[in-house]
C-alpha positions in Angstrom: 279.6 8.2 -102.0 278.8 5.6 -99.6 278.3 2.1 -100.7 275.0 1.7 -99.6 273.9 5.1 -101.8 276.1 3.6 -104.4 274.1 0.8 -104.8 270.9 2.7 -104.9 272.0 5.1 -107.3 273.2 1.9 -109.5 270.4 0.0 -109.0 268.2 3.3 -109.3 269.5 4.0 -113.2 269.5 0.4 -114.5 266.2 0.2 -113.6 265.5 3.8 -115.5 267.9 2.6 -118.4 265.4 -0.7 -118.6 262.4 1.8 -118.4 263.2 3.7 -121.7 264.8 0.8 -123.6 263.8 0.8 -127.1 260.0 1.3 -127.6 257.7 -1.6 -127.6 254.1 -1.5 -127.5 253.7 -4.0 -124.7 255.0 -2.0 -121.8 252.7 0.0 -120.5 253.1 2.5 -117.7 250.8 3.7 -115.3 250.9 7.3 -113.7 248.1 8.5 -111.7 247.7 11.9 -113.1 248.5 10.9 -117.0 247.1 7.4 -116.5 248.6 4.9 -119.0 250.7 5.2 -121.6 253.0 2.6 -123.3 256.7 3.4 -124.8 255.5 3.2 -128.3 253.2 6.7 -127.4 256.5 8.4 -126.7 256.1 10.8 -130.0 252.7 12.3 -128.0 255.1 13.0 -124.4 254.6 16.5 -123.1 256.7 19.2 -123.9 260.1 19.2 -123.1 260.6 19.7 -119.6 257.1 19.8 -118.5 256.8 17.6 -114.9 256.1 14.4 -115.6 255.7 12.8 -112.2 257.8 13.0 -108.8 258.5 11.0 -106.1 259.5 12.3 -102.1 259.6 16.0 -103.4 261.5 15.1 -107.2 260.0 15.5 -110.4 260.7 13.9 -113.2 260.5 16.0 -116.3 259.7 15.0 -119.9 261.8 15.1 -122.2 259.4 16.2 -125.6 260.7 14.6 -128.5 263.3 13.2 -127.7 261.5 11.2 -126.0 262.4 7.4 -125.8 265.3 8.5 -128.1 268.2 7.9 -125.4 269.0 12.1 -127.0 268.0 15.4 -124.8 265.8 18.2 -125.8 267.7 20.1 -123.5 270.8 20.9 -122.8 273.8 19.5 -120.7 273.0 20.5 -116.4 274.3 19.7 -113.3 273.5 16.8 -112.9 274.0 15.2 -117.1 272.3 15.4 -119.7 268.3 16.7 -118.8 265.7 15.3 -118.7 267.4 11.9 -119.2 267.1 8.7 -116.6 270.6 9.0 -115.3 270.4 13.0 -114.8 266.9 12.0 -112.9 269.1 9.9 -110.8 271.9 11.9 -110.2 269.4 14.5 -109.4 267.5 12.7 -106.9 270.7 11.4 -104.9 271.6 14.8 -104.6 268.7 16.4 -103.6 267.6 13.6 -101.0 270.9 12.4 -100.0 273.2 15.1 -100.6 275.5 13.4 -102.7 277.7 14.8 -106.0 277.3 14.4 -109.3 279.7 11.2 -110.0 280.4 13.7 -113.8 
């Protein structure tokens, strides 16, 4: 993988991996369609691998409840673990950038 890509996709998941750090009621997302929602409303998250959310053409899927959990509802993919930040990653750099799965 490139550098530059490399340090997208690392900058990519440690900005996911901060997103769904352990629950706290203060952070608060916003998503147009589902409108707020904050980490500690994790146990009401759609069913597992309903779309979430996507970004240029990528969905990002939720992960029921597990959610928040840092474990999958699902099972092991192509790309890691689903429906987890770093599969979402490793997805996305693949699908827009055409690289491989780094495991």
């Amino acid at each position: 993988m490139p550098a530059t890509l490399r340090s997208r996709a690392v900058l990519l998941a440690l900005a996911l991996q901060a997103a769904s750090a352990a629950p706290t009621s203060d952070l608060v997302y916003r998503d147009e369609e589902l409108g707020n929602f904050t980490t500690a409303s994790c146990a009401d998250a759609p069913s597992c691998g309903t779309a979430m959310s996507s970004y240029a053409g990528v969905s990002a899927f939720s992960n029921g409840a597990e959610q928040c959990t840092g474990s999958s509802c699902s099972s092991y993919g192509t790309y890691g673990s689903q429906y987890q930040c770093v599969e979402l990653a490793q997805r996305f750099f693949a699908k827009k950038y055409g690289t491989t799965p780094i495991w």
